[in-house]
Backbone as JSON Lines, residues from 0, in Angstrom:
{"i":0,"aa":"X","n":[0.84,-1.17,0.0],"ca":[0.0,0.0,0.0],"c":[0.9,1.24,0.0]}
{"i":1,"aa":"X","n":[0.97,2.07,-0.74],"ca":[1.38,3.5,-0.81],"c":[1.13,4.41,-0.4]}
{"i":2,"aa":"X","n":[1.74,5.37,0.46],"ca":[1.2,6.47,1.59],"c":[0.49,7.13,1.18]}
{"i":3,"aa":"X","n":[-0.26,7.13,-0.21],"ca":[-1.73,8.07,-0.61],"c":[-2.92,7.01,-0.57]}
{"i":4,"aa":"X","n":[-2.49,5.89,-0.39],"ca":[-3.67,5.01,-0.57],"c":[-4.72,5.27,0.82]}
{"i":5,"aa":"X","n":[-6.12,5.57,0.57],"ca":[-6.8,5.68,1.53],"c":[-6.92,4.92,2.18]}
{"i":6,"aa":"X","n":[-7.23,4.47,3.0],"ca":[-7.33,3.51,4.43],"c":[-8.55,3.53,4.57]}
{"i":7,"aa":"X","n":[-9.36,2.3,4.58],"ca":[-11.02,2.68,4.84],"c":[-11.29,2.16,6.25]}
{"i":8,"aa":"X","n":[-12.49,3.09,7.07],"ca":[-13.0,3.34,8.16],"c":[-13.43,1.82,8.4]}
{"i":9,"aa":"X","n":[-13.35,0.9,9.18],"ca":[-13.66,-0.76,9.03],"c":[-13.9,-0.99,10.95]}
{"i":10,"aa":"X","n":[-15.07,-0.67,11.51],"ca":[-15.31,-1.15,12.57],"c":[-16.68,-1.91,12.77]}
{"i":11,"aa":"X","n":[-16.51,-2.72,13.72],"ca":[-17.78,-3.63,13.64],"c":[-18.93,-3.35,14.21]}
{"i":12,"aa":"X","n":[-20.21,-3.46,14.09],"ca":[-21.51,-3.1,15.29],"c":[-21.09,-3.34,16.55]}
{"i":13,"aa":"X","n":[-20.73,-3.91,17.13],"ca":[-19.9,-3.8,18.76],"c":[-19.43,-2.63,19.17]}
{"i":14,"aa":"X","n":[-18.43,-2.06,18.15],"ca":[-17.46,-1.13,18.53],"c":[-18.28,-0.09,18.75]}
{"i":15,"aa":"X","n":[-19.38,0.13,17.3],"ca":[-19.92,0.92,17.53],"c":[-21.19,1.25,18.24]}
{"i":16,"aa":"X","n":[-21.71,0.36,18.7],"ca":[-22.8,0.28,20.08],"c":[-21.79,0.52,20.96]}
{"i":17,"aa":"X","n":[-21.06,0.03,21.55],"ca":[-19.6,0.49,22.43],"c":[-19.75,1.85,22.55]}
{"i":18,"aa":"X","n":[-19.29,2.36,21.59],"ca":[-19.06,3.94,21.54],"c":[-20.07,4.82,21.64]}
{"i":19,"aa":"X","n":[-21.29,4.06,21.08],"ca":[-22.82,5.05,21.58],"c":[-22.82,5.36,23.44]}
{"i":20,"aa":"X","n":[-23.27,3.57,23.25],"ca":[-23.42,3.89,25.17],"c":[-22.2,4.68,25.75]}
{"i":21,"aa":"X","n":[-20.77,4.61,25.47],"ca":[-19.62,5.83,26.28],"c":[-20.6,7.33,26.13]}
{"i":22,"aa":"X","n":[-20.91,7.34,24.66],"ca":[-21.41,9.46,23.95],"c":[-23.07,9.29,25.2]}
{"i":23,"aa":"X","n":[-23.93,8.21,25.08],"ca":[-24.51,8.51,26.28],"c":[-24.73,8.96,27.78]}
{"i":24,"aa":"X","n":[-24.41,7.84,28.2],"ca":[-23.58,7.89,29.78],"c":[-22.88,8.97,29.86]}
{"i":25,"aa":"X","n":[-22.06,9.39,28.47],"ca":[-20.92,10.78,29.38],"c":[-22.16,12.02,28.98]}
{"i":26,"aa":"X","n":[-22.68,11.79,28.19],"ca":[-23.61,13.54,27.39],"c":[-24.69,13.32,28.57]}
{"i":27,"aa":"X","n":[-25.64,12.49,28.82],"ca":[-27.07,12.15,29.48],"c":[-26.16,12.79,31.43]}
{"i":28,"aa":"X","n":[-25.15,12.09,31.7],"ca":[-24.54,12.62,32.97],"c":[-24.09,13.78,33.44]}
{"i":29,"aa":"X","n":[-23.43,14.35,32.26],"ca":[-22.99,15.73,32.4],"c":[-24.31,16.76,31.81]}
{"i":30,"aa":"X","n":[-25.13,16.45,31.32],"ca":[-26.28,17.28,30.98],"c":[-26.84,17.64,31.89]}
{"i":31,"aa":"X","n":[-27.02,16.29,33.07],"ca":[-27.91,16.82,34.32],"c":[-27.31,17.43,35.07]}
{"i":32,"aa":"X","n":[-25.72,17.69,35.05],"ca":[-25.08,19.23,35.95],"c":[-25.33,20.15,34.83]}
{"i":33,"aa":"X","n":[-25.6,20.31,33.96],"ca":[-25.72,22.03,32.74],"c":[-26.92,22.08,33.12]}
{"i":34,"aa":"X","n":[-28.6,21.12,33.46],"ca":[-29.8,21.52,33.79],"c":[-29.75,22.46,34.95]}
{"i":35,"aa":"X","n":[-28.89,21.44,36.14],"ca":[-29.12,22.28,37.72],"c":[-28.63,23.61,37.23]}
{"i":36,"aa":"X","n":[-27.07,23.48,36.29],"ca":[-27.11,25.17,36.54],"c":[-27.81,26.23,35.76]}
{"i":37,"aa":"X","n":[-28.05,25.53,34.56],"ca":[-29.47,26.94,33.84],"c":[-30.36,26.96,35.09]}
{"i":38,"aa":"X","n":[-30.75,26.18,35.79],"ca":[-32.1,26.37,36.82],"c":[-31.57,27.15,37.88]}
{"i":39,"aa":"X","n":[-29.85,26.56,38.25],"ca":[-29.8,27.89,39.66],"c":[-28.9,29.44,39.13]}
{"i":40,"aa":"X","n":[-28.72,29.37,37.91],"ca":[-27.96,30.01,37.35],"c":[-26.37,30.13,37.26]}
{"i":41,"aa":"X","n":[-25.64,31.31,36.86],"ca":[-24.14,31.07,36.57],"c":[-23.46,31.61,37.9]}
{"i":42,"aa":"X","n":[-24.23,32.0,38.55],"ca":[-23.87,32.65,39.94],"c":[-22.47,32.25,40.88]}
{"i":43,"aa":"X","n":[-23.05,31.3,41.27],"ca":[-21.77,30.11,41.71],"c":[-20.17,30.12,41.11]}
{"i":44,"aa":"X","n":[-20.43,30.28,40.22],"ca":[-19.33,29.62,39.17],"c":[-18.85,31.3,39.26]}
{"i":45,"aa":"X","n":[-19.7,31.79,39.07],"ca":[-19.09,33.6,38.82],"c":[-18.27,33.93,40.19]}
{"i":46,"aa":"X","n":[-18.66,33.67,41.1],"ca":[-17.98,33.82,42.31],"c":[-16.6,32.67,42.17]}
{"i":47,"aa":"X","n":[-16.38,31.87,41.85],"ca":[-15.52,31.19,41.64],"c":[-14.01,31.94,40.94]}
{"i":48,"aa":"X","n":[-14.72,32.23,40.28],"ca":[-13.96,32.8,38.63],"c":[-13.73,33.59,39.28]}
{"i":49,"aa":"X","n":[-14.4,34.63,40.36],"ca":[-13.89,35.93,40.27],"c":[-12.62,35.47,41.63]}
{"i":50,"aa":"X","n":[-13.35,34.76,42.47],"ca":[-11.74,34.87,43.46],"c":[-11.32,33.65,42.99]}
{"i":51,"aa":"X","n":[-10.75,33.47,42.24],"ca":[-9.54,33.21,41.18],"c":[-8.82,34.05,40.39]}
{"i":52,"aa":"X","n":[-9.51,35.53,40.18],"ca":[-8.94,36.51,39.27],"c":[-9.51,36.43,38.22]}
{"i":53,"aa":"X","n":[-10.28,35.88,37.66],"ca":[-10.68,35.41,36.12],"c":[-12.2,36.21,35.86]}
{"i":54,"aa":"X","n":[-12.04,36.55,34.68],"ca":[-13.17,37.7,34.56],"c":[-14.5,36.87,34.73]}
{"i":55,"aa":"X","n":[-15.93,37.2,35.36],"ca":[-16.7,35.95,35.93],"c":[-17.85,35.69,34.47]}
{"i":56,"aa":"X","n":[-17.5,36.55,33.25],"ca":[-18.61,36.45,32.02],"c":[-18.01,35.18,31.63]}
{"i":57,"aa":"X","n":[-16.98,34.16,31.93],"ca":[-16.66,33.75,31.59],"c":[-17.1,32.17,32.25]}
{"i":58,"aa":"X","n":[-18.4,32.38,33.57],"ca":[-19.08,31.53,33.95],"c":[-19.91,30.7,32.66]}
{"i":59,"aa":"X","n":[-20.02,31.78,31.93],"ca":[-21.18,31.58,30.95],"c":[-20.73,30.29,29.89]}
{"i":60,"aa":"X","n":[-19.74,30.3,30.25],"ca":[-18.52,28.79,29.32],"c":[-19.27,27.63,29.94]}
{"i":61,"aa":"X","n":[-19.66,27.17,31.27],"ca":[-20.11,26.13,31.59],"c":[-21.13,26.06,30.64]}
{"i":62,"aa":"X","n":[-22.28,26.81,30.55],"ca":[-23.41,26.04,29.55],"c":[-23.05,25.69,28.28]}
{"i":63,"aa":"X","n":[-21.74,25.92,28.12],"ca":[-20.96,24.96,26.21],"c":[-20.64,23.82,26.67]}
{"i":64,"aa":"X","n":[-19.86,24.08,28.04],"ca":[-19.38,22.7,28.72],"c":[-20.34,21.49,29.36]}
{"i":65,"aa":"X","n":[-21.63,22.22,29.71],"ca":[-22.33,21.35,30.27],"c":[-23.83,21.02,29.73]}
{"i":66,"aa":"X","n":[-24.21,21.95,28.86],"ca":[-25.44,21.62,28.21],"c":[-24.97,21.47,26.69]}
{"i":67,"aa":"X","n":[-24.38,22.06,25.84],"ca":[-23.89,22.09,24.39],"c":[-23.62,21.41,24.34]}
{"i":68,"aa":"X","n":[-22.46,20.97,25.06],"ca":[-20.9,19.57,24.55],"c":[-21.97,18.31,24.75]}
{"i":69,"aa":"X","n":[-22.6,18.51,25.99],"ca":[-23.27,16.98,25.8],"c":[-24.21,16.83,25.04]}
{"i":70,"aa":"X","n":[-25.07,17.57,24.55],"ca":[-26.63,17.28,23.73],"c":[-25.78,16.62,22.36]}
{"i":71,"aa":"X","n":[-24.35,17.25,22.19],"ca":[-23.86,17.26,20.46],"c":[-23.04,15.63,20.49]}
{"i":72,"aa":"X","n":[-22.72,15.49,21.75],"ca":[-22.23,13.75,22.04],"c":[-23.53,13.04,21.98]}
{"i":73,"aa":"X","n":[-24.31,13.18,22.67],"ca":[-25.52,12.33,22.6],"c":[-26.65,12.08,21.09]}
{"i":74,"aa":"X","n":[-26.59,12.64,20.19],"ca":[-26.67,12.66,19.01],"c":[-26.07,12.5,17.84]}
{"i":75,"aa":"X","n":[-24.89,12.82,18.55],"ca":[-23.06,12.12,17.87],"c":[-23.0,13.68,16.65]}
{"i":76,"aa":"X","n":[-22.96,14.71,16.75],"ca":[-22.22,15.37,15.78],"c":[-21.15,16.46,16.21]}
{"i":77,"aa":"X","n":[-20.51,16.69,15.71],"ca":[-18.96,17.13,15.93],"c":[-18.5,16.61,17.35]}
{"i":78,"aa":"X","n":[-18.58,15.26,17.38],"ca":[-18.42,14.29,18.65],"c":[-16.96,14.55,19.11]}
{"i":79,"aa":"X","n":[-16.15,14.89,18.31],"ca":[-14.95,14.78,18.98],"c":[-14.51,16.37,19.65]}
{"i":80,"aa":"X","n":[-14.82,16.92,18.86],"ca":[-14.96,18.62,19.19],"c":[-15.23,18.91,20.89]}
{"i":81,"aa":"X","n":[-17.11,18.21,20.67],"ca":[-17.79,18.76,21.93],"c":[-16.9,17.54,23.14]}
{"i":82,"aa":"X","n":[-16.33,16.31,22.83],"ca":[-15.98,15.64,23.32],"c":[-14.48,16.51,24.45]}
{"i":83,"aa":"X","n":[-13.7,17.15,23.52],"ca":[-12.9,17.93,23.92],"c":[-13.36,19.44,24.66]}
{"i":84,"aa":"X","n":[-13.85,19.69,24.52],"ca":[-14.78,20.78,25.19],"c":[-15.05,20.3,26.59]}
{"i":85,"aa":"X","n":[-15.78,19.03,26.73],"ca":[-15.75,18.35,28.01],"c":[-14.88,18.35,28.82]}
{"i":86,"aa":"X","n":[-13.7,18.05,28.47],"ca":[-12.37,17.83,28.85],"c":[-12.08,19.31,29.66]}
{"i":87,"aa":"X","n":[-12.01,20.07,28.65],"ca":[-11.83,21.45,28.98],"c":[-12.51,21.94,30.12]}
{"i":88,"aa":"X","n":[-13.77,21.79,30.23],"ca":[-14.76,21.76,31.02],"c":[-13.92,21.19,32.27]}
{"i":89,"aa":"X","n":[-13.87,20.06,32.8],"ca":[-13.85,19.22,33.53],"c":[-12.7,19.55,34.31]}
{"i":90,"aa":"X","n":[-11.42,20.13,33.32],"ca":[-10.49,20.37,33.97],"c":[-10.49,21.81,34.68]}
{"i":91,"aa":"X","n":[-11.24,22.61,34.06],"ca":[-11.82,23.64,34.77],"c":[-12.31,23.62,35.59]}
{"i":92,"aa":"X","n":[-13.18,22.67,35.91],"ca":[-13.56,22.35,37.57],"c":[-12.83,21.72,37.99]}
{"i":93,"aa":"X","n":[-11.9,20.88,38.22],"ca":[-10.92,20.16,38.91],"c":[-10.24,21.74,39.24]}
{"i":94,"aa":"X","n":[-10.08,22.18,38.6],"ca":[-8.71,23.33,39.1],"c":[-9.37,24.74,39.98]}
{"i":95,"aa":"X","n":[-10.53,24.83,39.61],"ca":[-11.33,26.0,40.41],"c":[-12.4,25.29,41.86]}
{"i":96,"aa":"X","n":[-12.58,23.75,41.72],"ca":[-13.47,23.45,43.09],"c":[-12.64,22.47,43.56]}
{"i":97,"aa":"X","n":[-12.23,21.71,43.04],"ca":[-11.49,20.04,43.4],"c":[-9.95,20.06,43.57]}
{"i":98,"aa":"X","n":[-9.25,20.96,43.09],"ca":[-7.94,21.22,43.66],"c":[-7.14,20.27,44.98]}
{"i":99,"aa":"X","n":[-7.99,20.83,46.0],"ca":[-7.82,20.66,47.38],"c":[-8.42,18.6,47.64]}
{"i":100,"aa":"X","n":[-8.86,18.18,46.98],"ca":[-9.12,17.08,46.93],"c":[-8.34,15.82,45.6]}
{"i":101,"aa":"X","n":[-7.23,16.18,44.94],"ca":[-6.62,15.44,43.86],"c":[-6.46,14.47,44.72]}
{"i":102,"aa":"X","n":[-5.67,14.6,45.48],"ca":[-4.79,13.35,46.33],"c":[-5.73,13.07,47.24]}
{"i":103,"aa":"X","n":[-6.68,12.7,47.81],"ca":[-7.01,12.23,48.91],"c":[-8.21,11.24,48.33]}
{"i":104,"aa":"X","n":[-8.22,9.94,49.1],"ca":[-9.23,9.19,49.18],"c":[-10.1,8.96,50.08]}
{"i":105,"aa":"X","n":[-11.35,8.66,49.94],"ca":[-12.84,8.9,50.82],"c":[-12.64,7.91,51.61]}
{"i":106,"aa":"X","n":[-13.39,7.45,52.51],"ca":[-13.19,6.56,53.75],"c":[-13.98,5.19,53.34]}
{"i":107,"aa":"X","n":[-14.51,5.46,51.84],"ca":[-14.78,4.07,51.49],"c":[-13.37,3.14,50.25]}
{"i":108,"aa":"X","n":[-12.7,3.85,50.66],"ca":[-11.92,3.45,49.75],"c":[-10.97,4.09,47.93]}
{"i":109,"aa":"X","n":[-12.56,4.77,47.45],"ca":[-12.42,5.73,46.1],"c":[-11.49,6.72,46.16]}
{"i":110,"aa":"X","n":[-10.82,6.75,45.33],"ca":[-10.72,8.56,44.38],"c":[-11.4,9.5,44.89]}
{"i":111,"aa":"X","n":[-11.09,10.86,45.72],"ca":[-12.43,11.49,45.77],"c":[-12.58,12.26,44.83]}
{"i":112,"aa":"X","n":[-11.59,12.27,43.23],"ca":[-12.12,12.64,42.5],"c":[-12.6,11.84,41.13]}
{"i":113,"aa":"X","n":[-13.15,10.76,41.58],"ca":[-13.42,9.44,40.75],"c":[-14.51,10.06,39.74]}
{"i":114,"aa":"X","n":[-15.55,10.78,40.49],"ca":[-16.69,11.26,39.32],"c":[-15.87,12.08,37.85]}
{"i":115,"aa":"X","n":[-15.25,12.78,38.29],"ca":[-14.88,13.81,38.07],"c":[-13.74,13.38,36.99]}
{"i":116,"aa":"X","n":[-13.04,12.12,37.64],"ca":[-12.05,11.69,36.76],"c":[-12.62,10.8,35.83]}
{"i":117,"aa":"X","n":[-13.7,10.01,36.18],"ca":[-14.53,9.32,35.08],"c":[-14.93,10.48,34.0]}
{"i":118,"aa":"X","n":[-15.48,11.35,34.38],"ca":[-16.11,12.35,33.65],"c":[-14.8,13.1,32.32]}
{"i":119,"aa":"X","n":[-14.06,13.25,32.92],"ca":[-12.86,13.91,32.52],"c":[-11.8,12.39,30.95]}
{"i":120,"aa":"X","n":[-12.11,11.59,31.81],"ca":[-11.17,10.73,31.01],"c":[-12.11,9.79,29.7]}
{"i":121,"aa":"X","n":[-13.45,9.73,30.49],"ca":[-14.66,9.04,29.58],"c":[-14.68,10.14,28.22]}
{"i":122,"aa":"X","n":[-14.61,11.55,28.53],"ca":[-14.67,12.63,27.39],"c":[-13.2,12.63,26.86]}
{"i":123,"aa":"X","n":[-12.08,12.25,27.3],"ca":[-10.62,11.83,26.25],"c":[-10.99,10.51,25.4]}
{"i":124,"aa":"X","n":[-11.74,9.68,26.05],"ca":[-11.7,8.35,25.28],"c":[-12.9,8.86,23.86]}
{"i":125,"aa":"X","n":[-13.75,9.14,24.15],"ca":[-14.37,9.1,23.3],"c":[-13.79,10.81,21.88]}
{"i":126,"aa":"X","n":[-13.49,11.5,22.62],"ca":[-12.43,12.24,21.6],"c":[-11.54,11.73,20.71]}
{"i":127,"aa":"X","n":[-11.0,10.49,21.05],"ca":[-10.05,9.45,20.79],"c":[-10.78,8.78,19.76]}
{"i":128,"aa":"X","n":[-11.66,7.91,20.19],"ca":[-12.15,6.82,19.74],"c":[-13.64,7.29,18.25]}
{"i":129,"aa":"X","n":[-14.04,9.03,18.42],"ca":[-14.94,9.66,17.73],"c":[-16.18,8.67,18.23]}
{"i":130,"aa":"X","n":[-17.47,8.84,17.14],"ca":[-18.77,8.52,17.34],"c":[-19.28,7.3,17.2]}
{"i":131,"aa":"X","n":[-18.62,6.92,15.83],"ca":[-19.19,5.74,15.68],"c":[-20.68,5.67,14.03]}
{"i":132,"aa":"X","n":[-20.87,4.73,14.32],"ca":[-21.63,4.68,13.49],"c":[-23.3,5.42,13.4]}
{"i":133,"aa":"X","n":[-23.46,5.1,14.66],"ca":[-24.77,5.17,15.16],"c":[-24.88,6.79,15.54]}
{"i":134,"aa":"X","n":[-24.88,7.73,14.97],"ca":[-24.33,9.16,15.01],"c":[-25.05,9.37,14.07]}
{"i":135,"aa":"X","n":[-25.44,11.16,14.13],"ca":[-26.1,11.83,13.14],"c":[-24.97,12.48,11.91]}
{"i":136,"aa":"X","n":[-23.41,12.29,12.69],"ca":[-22.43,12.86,11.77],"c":[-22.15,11.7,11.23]}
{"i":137,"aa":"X","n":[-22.03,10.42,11.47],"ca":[-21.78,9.09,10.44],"c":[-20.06,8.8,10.52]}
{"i":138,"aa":"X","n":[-19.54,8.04,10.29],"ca":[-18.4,7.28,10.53],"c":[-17.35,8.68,9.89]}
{"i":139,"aa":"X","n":[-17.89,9.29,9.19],"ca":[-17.02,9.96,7.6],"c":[-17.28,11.41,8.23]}
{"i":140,"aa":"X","n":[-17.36,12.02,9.19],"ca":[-17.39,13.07,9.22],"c":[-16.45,13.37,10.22]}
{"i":141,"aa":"X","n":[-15.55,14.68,10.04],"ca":[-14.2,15.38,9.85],"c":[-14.12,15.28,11.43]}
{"i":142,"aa":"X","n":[-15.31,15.76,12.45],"ca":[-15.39,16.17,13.83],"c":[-16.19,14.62,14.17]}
{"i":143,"aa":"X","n":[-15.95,13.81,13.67],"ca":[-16.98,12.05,14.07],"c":[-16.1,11.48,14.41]}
């Protein structure tokens, strides 16, 4: 094969039911933190931002991170995009609430930042791994 020869996209229904349920579980989980906060607003987060130094209009990033990124995983289009956005997201809260908790484990044993790191690493894998078949962007699309 010659380094222009295309390489065709070749995964099986497994992989790609696989990869639905990950774009679920991570979009359907992180959606229900972007609901609570359209309902209690950006408030929280603005106070955050601000004693951190960080200008607080910039609360307004969670609803890409937490209602956008997931509706566009859960439907699968520009899956890898909003997938990374997550990430972004995630590490943004690790570094503005969870800081003070990286290293320490709960008294049952866990991570106490296991959600957080599921959340965080479930949105690298599937950045990685794109949508899948079962997607409104389809195996062949640039952000799939």
């Amino acid at each position: 094969m010659s380094p222009t020869t295309p390489v065709a996209i070749v995964s099986t229904p497994g992989e790609d039911a696989g990869k639905l349920v990950l774009r679920l579980a991570l979009g359907v989980l992180i959606l229900m933190h972007g609901i609570a906060k359209v309902i209690g607003g950006p408030g929280f987060i603005m106070g955050l931002l601000t004693k951190a130094g960080l200008p607080p209009v910039l609360a307004y990033g969670v609803y890409v991170g937490e209602v956008v990124a997931p509706l566009l995983l859960i439907v699968g289009l520009f899956t890898r995009a909003a997938a990374l956005v997550v990430v972004v997201n995630m590490l943004v809260a690790i570094g503005l609430v969870h800081m003070g908790e990286i290293g320490q484990i709960t008294r049952t044993g866990g991570w106490a930042l296991e959600l957080q790191g599921m959340y965080l690493f479930g949105a690298l894998a599937v950045a990685l791994l794109g949508a899948g078949r079962y997607s409104v962007g389809g195996l062949r699309g640039r952000w799939n």
